[in-house]
C-alpha positions, 0 to 999 in steps of 0.5 A: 891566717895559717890555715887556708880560707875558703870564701863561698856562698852560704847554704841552707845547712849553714843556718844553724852555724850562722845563727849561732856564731852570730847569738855568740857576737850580738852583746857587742851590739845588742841586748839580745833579752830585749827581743823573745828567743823565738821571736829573734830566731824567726826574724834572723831565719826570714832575713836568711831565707831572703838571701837573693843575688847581691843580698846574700851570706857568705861564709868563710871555712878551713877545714870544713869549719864555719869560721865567720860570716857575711852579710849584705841584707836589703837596707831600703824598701823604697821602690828607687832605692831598694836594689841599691842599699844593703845593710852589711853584717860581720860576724866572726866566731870567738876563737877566731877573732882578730885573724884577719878573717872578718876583713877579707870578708868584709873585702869580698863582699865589696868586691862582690858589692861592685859588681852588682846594682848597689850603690851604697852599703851602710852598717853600725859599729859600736863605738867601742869596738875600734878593732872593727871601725880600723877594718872599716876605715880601711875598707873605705867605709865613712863613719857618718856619726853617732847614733842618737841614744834611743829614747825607749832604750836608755842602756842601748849601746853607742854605734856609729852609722857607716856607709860605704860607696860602692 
């Protein structure tokens, strides 16, 4: 990375950036025809506005530029592990892949994991995206195995779970 990278909190003026950084990135993952628009735009919004202490996005910037981002979302709506799982996303733009910037803020956000309640952190990666399951190996992530295919999905993508100890 050339350029200086800020890391910080997310705002609500974020939004916009986020949600499109991250329309651009979900074929890695998802088939976004599968959900409405507006259905899809609603429920990302919901998990955005949820933003709470540790369950936060971080963004990261040069030059007053939203290059990517970062989520850890809760995972768990049991009362005993609700504060202690968060589900993370990685999200960075096209033009800016494969510059480091996707781990130092998958680095920061465990370093802010461990200062917090959180015990673990799960995440999916596609099989297929080995640049992301090397970042994630070498963050201490644990490739738990492969996600059964979905029974009413037939044409889902493989993902493996990971879970990361905090």
């Amino acid at each position: 990375m050339e350029t200086p990278i800020n890391i910080r909190l997310a705002n609500d003026e974020d939004f916009a950036t986020i949600y499109e950084i991250w329309l651009d990135g979900i074929e890695n993952s998802f088939n976004p025809n599968s959900i409405d628009g507006e259905t899809l735009h609603q429920r990302f919004k919901r998990n955005f506005q949820a933003r709470q202490g540790i369950f936060n996005y971080w963004i990261v910037e040069a030059d007053r530029r939203l290059l990517g981002w970062q989520s850890l979302i809760k995972s768990a709506h049991n009362p005993f592990r609700e504060d202690n799982w968060a589900e993370s996303s990685t999200y960075i733009a096209k033009d800016n892949r494969v510059k480091g910037i996707g781990e130092a803020l998958i680095k920061h956000a465990i370093r802010e994991a461990e200062k917090s309640q959180l015990e673990y952190i799960v995440g999916y990666v596609a099989v297929d995206n080995i640049g992301a399951r090397k970042i994630t190996q070498r963050n201490g992530w644990i490739e738990v195995g492969e996600i059964p295919p979905s029974k009413k999905y037939k044409n889902g993508k493989r993902k493996l779970l990971l879970i990361r100890p905090v």
